[in-house]
Structure formats: structure tokens, C-alpha cells
C-alpha positions in Angstrom: 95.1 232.2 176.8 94.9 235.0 179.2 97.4 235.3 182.0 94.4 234.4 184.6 93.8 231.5 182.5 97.3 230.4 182.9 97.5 231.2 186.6 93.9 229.1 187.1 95.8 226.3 185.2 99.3 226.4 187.4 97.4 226.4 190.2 95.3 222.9 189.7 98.4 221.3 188.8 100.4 221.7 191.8 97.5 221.0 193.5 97.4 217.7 191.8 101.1 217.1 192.2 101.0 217.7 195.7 98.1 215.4 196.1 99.6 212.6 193.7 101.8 210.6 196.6 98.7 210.9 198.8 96.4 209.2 196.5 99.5 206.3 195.8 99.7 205.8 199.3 95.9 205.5 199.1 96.0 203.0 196.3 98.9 201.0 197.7 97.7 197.6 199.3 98.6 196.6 202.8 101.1 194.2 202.5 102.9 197.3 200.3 102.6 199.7 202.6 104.0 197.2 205.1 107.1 196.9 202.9 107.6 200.7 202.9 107.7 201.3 206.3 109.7 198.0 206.8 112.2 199.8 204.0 112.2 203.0 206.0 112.7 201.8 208.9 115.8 199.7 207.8 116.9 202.9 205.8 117.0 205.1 208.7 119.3 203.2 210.8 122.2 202.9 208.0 126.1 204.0 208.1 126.2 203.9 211.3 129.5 201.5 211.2 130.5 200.2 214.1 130.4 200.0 218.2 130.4 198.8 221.4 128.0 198.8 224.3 128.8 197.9 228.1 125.1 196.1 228.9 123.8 194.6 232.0 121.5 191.4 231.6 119.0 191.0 234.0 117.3 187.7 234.0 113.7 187.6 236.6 111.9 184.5 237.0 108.1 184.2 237.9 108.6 185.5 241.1 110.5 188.2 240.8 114.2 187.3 241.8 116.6 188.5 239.9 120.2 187.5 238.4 122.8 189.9 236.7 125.3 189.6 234.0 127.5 192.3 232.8 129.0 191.8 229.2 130.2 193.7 226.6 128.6 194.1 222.9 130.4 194.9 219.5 128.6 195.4 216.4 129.6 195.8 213.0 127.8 196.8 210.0 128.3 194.6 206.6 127.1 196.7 203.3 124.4 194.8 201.9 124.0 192.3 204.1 123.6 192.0 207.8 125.3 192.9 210.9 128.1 191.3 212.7 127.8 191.2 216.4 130.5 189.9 219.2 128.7 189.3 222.8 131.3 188.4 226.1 130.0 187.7 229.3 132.5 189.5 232.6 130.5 188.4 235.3 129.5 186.9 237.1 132.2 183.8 237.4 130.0 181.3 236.2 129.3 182.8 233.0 132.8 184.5 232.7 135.1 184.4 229.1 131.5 183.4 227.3 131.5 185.0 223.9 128.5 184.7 221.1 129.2 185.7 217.7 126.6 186.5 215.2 126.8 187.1 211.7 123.4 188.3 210.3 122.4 187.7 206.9 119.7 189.2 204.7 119.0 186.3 202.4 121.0 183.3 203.8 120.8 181.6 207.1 122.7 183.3 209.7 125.5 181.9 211.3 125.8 182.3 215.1 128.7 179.9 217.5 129.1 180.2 221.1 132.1 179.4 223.4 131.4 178.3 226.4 134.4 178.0 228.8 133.4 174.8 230.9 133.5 173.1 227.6 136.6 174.5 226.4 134.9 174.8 223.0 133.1 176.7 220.3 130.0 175.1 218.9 128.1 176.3 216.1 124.3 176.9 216.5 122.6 175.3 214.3 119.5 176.8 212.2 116.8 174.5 213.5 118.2 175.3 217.4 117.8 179.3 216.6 114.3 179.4 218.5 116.3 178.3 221.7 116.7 180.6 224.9 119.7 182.9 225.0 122.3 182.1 227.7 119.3 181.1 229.7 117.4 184.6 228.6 114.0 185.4 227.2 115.8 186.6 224.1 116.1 183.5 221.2 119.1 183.3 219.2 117.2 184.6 216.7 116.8 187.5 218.2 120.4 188.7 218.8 120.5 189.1 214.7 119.9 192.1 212.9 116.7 193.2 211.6 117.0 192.9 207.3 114.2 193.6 205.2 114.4 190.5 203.4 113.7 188.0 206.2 110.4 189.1 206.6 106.8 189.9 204.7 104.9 192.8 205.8 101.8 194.2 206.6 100.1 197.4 208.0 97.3 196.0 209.9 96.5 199.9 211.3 97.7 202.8 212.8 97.9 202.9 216.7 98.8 204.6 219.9 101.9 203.2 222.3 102.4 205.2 225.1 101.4 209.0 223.6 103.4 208.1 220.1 101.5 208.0 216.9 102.3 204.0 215.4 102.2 202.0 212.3 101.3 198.5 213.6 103.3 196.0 211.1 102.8 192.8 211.1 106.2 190.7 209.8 106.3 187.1 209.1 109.4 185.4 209.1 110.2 183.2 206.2 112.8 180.7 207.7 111.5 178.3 207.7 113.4 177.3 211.3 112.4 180.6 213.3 110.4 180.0 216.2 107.6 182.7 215.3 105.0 182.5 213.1 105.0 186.1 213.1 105.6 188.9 214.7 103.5 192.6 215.2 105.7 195.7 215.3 104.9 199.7 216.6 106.9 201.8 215.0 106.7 205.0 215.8 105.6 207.7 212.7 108.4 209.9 213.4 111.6 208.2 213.4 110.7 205.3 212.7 111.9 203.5 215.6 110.5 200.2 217.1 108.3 200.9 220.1 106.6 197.5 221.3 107.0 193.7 219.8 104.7 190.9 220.2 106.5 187.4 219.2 103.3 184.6 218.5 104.7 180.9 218.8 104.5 177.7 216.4 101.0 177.5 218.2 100.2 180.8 216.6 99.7 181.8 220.5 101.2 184.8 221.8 104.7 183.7 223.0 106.5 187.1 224.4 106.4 191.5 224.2 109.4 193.0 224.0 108.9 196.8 225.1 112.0 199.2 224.1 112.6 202.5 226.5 114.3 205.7 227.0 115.8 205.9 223.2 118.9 208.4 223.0 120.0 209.8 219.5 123.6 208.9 218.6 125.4 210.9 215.6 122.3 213.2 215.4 120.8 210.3 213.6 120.6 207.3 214.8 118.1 206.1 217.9 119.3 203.7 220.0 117.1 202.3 223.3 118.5 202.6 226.3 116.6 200.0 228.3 115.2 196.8 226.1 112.6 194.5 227.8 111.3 190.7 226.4 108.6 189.7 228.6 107.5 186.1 228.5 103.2 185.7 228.6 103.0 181.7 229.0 105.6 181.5 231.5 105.5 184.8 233.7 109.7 185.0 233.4 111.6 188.2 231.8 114.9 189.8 230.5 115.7 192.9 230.6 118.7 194.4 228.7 120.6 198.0 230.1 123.2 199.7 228.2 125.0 202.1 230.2 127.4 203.1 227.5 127.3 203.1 223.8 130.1 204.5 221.1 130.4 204.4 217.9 132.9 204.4 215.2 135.5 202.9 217.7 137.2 201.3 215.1 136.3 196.9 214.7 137.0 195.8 211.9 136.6 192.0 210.0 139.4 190.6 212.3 137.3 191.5 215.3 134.8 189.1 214.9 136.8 185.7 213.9 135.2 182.5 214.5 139.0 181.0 214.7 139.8 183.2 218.1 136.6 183.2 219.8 137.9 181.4 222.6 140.6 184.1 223.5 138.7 187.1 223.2 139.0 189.3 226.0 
């Protein structure tokens, strides 16, 4: 074999080795692709640790007044398995000293309890109450968990545009069987991977609210955090916006942090 031959030869099969994950992808049905970009999406947001966020809550109703709550948020991140997360209200005096605790779970039920000072007790939320409002928000329970992989199956139903950013539209269907969507369609942007725009259908399998994330800011050179978070509800004109005006990481919570038994003292 001459050395042109050879050449000819090396040539056709790195052409066909660059082409091979193209043609995969190709092959690959939708609810598999969904899974991949579910996978990446998770994969890109891990080892971050832990942190805290001071957030402002702003509740509007139908016309346009609004209410504000300032609270603090702690997260902590549980290898293989979800996130913890600590929520206290500071102000204003009416929801004052609440705290909402959340630990996430990949496979089982979360957990979630709530003290609420007037009562002078914690209560546990139960699973079948998980599709109830927030402290009075647009946000469910079930939203304050974080997002796993295994909750969820996927689907790419295409590939959009959301505001100038080339999307994968993913649609994931929860599969608690107590979750008050029957499912939900993502944009995730192409390039890091970060959810753009949410639409949350209802038991009715009618669209129920949009959640529409803005101004993301990189943290660690690697992890995308959004700035301002907005859940917008369609059948009943009311909305909740979410504004973190500080974020750090690796601040140092631990296990202890986030005890059920001391919820009603945390500061």
C-alpha cells in the first residue's frame, strides 16, 4: 500500500470518527435526548457545596399591589441525592422567625416542615399538600426543592429561541404521583445549560404558571446563578418574584445547620 493510499485511508477515518457522535445523536430518540440534556444540565451545576443568599419576596396580586418579604436562604449540597435548603423570613413582623426547611430527594419523597411563630410549632408538609402555595406565593412547595434527574422523564420536543439564546425545549414529567403538574416544558439555553423560561400545566393538563429566570451571574467561574426569578400565574393574573441581592458560597453549613429539632430557634 502506497503512502497516498494510507494517507486516503487516515483521512476517511477521522472523518468518520468525527462524524460518529453526530450520527448517534441523530439516531437517539426524543425522550433520550431529553434525558441527556436533563443529565447535563444537572452535571453542570455540581460541587458547588454550600451557601447563602439574602432574597427579597415580592408577592403582586391581579392588580398590581405589591407586598415584600426579606429572608434569608441557605442551601446545602447532599452527594447523591438532593439539596438541603433552610428559608427564614426577617420582615416584615407578621411573617417574622418563619423558617422552611427542605430536604430534597432524588428517588424518595422529599421532606419539607415549616415553623410558623403564631403557632409556636413546626409542622411537617405532607406529600399530598406539596402542590400548595408557598407562604402565600406563586411558588408550590414543590418548587422550593432541588431539581434531580430522577424525578422526572424527558423529552426534546425542539429547539427554540428565548429572548436571542439558542434553546432546547424539554418537556419533564414528574412522576410523584402527588405533584401538582402534569408536566412541565423547560428552555435551556445550548450553552450553559441554564434554565431560561418554565411553563407549569395543572392536573387539568391547562397551563397553570411561567416562571421566567433573569440577569444570571457566574459564581466560582462555573456555576450560573439568576439574579431575578419570576413565577407568573396565567388563570389567576397574581405573581412572585424572587431577588437575590447577595449570594456566597462555601460559607461553611454543615448537617447541623439544617435540623428539623431546632427549627423553631433559628436566627
Amino acid at each position: 500500500m502506497t503512502d497516498f493510499q494510507i494517507s486516503i485511508r487516515q483521512t476517511f477515518l477521522l472523518i468518520f470518527l468525527l462524524f460518529l457522535p453526530l450520527s448517534y445523536s441523530y439516531g437517539q430518540t426524543a425522550a433520550e435526548k431529553g434525558l441527556a440534556i436533563a443529565k447535563e444540565r444537572k452535571a453542570r451545576d455540581l460541587g458547588w457545596g454550600d451557601s447563602t443568599a439574602n432574597v427579597s419576596m415580592i408577592l403582586r396580586n391581579g392588580q398590581g399591589q405589591e407586598v415584600e418579604r426579606k429572608m434569608r436562604m441557605k442551601s446545602l449540597e447532599i452527594a447523591d441525592d438532593g439539596d438541603k435548603g433552610l428559608t427564614i423570613f426577617d420582615q416584615p413582623l407578621d411573617v417574622k422567625g418563619t423558617a422552611f426547611l427542605s430536604f430534597s430527594h432524588a428517588i424518595e419523597p422529599d421532606e419539607q416542615w415549616i415553623f410558623l411563630p403564631k403557632r409556636k410549632r413546626v409542622t411537617r408538609i405532607r406529600s399530598k399538600n406539596k402542590s400548595g402555595p408557598f407562604m402565600g406565593s406563586e411558588f408550590a412547595y414543590e418548587d422550593m426543592s432541588s431539581f434531580e434527574v430522577e424525578k422526572y422523564s424527558f423529552k426534546l420536543l425542539r429547539e427554540d429561541s428565548f429572548n436571542g439564546q439558542d434553546t432546547f425545549v424539554v418537556e419533564q414529567i414528574p412522576l410523584d404521583k402527588y405533584s401538582g403538574y402534569t408536566k412541565q416544558v423547560v428552555w435551556v439555553d445550548k450553552e450553559h445549560y441554564r434554565v431560561l423560561k418554565v411553563e407549569s400545566y395543572d392536573r387539568k393538563k391547562s397551563l397553570l404558571k411561567e416562571l421566567v429566570m433573569h440577569d444570571y451571574k457566574l459564581y466560582l467561574g462555573k456555576y450560573w446563578r439568576p439574579m431575578r426569578m419570576e413565577m407568573f400565574n396565567e388563570q389567576n393574573g397574581k405573581s412572585t418574584e424572587l431577588v437575590t441581592h447577595s449570594l456566597e458560597f462555601g460559607v461553611g453549613l454543615n448537617d447541623s445547620d439544617f435540623d428539623e429539632a431546632r427549627l423553631k430557634n433559628v436566627r
